[in-house]
C-alpha positions, -999 to 999 in steps of 0.1 A, spaced: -437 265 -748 -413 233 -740 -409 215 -774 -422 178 -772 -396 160 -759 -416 124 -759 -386 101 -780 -396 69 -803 -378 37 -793 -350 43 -822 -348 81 -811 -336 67 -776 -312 39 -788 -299 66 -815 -290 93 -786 -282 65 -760 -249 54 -781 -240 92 -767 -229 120 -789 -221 111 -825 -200 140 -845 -188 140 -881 -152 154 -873 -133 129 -844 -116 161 -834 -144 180 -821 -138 194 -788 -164 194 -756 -168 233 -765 -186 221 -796 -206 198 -782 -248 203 -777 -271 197 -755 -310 199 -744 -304 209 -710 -270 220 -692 -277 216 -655 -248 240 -634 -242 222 -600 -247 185 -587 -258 192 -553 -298 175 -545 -314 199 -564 -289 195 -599 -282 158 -599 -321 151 -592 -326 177 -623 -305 155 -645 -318 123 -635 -352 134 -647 -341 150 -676 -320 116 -682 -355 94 -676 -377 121 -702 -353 115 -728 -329 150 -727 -298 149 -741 -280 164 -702 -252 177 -689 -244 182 -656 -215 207 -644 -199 202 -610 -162 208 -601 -169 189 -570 -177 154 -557 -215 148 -571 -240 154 -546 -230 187 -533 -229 198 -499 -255 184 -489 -240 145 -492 -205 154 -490 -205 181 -465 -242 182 -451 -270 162 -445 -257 129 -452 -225 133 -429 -234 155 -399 -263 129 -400 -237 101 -392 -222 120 -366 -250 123 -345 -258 88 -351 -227 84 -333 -231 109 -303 -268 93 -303 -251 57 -295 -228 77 -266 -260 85 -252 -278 53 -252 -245 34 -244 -244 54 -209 -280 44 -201 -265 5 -210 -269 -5 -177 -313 3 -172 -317 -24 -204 -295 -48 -182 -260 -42 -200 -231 -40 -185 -201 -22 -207 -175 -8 -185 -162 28 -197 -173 37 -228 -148 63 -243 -155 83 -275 -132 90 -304 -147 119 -328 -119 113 -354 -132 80 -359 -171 87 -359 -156 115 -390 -138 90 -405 -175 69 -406 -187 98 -419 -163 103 -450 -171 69 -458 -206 69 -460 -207 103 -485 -179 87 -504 -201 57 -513 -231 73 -520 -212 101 -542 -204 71 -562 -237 61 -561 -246 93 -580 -222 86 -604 -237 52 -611 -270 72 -615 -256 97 -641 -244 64 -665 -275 50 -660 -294 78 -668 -271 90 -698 -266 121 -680 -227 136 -686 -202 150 -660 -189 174 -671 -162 185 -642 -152 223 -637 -169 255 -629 -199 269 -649 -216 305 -660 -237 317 -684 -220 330 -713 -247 345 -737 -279 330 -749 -280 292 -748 -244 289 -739 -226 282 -706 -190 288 -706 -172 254 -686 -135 263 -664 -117 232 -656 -96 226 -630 -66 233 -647 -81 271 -663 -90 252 -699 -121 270 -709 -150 251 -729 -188 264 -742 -218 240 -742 -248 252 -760 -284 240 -743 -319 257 -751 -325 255 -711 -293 260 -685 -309 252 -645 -283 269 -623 -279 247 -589 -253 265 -578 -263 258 -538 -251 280 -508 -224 285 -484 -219 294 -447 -217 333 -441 -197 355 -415 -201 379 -391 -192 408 -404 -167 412 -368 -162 374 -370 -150 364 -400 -145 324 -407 -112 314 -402 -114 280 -402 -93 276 -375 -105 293 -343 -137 301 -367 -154 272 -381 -181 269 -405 -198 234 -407 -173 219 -429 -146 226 -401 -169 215 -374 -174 185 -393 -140 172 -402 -123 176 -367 -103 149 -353 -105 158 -321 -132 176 -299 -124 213 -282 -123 217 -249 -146 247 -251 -170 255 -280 -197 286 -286 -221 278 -310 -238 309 -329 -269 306 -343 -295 285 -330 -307 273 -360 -311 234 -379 -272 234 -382 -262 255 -349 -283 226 -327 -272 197 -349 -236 210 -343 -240 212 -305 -256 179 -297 -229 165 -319 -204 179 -296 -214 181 -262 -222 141 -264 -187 136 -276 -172 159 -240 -169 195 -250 -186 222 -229 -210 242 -256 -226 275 -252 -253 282 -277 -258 322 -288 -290 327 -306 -302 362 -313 -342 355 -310 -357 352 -284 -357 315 -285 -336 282 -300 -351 272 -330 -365 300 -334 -387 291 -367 -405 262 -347 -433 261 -327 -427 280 -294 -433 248 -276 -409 226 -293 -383 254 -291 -390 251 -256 -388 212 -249 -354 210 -267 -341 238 -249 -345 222 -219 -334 191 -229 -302 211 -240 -298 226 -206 -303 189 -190 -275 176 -211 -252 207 -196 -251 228 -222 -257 266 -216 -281 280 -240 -284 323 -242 -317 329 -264 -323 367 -272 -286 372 -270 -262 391 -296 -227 389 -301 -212 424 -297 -175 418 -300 -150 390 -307 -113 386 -301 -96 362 -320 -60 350 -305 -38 317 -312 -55 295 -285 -92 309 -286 -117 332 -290 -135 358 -267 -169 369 -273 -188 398 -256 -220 387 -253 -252 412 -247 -279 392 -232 -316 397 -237 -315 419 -204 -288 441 -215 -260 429 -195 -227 419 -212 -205 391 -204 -172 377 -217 -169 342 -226 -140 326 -236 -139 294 -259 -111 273 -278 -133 274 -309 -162 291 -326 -190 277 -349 -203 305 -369 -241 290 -377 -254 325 -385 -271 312 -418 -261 306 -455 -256 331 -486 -265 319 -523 -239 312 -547 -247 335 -574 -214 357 -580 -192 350 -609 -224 328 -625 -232 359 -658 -263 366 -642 -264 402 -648 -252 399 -684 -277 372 -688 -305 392 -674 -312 369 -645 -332 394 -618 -320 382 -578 -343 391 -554 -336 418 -526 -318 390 -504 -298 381 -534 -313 346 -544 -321 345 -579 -356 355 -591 -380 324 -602 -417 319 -608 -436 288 -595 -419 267 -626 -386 280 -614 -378 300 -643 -358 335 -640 -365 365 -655 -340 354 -686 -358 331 -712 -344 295 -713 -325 297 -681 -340 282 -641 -327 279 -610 -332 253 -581 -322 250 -543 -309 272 -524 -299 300 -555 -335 305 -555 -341 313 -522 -357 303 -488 -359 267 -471 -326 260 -477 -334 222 -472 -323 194 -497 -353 177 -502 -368 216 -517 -342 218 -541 -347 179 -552 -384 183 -557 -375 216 -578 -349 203 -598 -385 174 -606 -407 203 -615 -382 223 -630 -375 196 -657 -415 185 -659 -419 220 -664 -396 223 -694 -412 185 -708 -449 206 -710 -466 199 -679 -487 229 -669 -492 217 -636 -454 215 -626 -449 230 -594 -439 230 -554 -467 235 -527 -442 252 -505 -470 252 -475 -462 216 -472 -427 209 -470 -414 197 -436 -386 214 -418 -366 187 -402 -336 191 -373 -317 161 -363 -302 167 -326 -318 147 -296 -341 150 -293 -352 151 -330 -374 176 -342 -392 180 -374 -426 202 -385 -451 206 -414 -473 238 -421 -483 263 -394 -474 271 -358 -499 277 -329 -484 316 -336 -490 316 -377 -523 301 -371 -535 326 -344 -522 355 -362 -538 343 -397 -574 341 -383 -582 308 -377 -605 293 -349 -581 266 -338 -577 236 -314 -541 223 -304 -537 188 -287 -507 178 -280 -499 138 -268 -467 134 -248 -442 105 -254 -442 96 -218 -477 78 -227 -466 60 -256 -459 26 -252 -433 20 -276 -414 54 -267 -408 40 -231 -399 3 -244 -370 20 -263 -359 42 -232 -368 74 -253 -396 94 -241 -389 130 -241 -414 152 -263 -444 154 -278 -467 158 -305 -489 186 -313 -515 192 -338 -529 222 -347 -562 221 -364 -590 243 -377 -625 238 -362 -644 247 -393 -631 221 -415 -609 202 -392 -583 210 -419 -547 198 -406 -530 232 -405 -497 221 -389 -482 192 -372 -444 196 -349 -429 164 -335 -400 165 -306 -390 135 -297 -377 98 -308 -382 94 -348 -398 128 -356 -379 134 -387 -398 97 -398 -431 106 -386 -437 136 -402 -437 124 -437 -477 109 -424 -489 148 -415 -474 153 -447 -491 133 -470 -522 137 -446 -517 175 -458 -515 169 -493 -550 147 -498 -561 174 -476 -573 149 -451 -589 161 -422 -583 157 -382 -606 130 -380 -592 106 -409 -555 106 -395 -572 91 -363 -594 68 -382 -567 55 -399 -553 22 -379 -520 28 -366 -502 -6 -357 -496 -17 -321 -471 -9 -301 -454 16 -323 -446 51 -318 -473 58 -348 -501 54 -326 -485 94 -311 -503 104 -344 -539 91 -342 -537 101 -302 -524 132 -307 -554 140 -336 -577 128 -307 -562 149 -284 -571 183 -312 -610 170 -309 -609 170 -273 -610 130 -272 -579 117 -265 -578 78 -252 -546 76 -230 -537 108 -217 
């Protein structure tokens, strides 16, 4: 049971002055503290904050800028890239909104260097958070180092201990390889490399057609490089609805990028100006293709070696993310894990609600915990796509007696004002309860949209409430009362 942690006013002004010791000398290896928290990434620094705002005495370890991959290397900047290769797109359709710009040419080392800028500032942003919070940086690398103790590295090998009755390990993911086609990170990138070059390939084969793997390719063919997309399933985004997967393939193919679904990479020749891959389609046939540069998207491995697990008795699971209950706690008293270390969706905003439960979890609250049937899946390339709870597929092959309807952009209002209309939305419900079993948006402003099928989900509102609900005129929101019509059979304007 989590000690009561609630703090009287002089308890907090006491431990906001920061540590106090009797001997000046002291070094960080004899410092204490409630919780240690190893990695800043959205699941860690989120973790910290909390603990900060419940009244923990908190350290965070990170040898890296604050924020992790996902705001240094992720989310945040692959986001402002395809910000960028959106405005290419809309800049060459100028002229049907009655503005005239001439050429418009594109420079990728520039939209990178945006980028940079934007993680920079909100890595210091983070920072600011941490003070605020009376949360403590602690830089270098962290592992578990017998009960209640994590042993620090610095950068320059000095070794320190910090003792904490509950260590969270946030210790994130990173890309992995083929095991023919290992990352170079020269003619083999991972998404660091691809998001960090100054100049776009001639040639580029994506593979994987995952979040990342599409993100990457929309990013690249708008700024002039000729993509092919390798995906072993039988379909691009292959974890979406079959539909979706569907409209953005096409769209893909529209834009001039070649797309192989049910395709596996056999072979690959690396040389010093490209790579060759052997390519087995679905049918069997193999075919060469030759590239300047590779993007391995194949997926992402947990960070869990050099961290003490074993020694710690932390349990992994059998595809290696650490073992955790539904209050993220391993099999090794006193020590949790958020993110991506504890397994499947990788996705930021998973680990950041963890890192929350993880730390109300530890303050007493029995009722800490993630309903991991309702977080939304989210992919950023034009056009967007994003999802909440089951496919047309899951809910067939779970049982239910459903109804789909599905409202096309082309008949929203809004959608054609902006000169975006590609897409849909579809609803799958159930006809017993008119429960809202999933919701997938392609189109202009999914990733937005979602969040209202996602709260929708959460007061378990039915069908007939997220049409009764007044959606403002003329917005693309009204998609989401006509496209709950459309799952009673009702729908007004299609």
């Amino acid at each position: 049971m989590a000690p009561d942690r609630t703090l009287r006013a002089d308890d907090r002004d006491r431990r906001g002055a920061g540590p106090t010791f009797t001997d000046a000398r002291c070094s960080l290896a004899e410092k204490s503290f409630d919780i240690v928290i190893v990695g800043a990434g959205p699941g860690g620094y989120v973790a910290a904050i909390k603990a900060g705002q419940l009244g923990y005495k908190v350290a965070c370890i990170e040898d890296d800028a604050l924020g992790g991959v996902c705001l240094n290397w992720g989310c945040i900047p692959t986001k402002a890239l395809l910000e960028s290769a959106a405005m290419i797109s809309h800049l060459a359709h100028a002229k049907d909104f009655g503005i005239e710009v001439g050429e418009v040419k594109s420079d990728l080392g520039q939209a990178v260097k945006r980028s940079r800028k934007i993680s920079d500032k909100l890595a210091k942003g983070v920072g600011y958070l941490f003070k605020k919070n009376k949360v403590e940086h602690i830089p270098g690398r962290g592992r578990m180092a017998g009960k209640g103790k994590v042993e620090v590295t610095d950068k320059d090998g000095k070794k320190s201990i910090l003792k904490a009755e509950h260590v969270i390990l946030a210790t994130g993911s990173r890309p992995r390889s083929l095991p023919f086609l290992k990352i170079d990170h020269d003619r083999v990138w991972d998404s660091t490399d691809a998001m960090l070059a100054e100049s776009p390939p001639k040639t580029l084969a994506v593979i994987g057609a995952g979040a990342i793997g599409c993100e990457y390719a929309d990013v690249y063919a708008a700024f002039g490089t000729e993509v092919t997309i390798i995906e072993v399933a039988d379909r691009i985004l292959p974890v979406e609805d079959a539909d979706v997967s569907a409209q953005v393939e096409k769209s893909f193919r529209k834009r001039g990028m070649k797309v192989m679904a049910g395709a596996r990479v056999e072979k690959a020749d690396v040389g010093k100006k490209g790579v060759t891959l052997t390519v087995k389609s679905a049918k069997g046939k193999e075919e060469k293709i030759e590239v300047e540069r590779v993007l391995s998207a194949v997926g992402r491995a947990p960070n869990v070696e050099e961290l003490g697990l074993e020694d710690s008795g932390v349990e992994l699971t059998e595809h290696g993310f650490i073992r955790v209950d539904r209050r993220m706690r391993t099999s090794a008293k006193g020590i949790y894990a958020i993110g991506d270390v504890a397994g499947p969706p990788l996705l930021a905003h998973k680990g950041s609600h963890e890192g929350i439960a993880c730390v109300e979890g530890i303050h007493g609250d029995e009722h800490a915990g993630i309903d991991y049937d309702n977080i939304p899946a989210c992919t950023y390339c034009h056009p967007e796509v994003a999802s909440v709870g089951l496919t047309e597929e899951q809910a067939r092959e779970q049982g239910y007696d459903i109804e789909v309807g599905t409202f096309p952009w082309s008949a929203n209002g809004r959608a054609l004002t902006a000169g975006d209309s590609e897409g849909f939305l579809k609803i799958i419900r159930d006809k017993k309860y008119s429960e809202l079993l999933g919701a997938h948006i392609v189109g202009p402003h999914a990733t937005e949209l979602i969040s209202e099928f996602v709260v929708g989900r959460h007061l378990e509102t039915t069908v007939e409430e997220m049409d009764r609900a007044i959606h403002p005129h003329p917005t693309l929101s009204e998609a989401v009362g006509e496209a709950a019509l459309a799952s009673l059979g009702h729908a007004i304007h299609i």
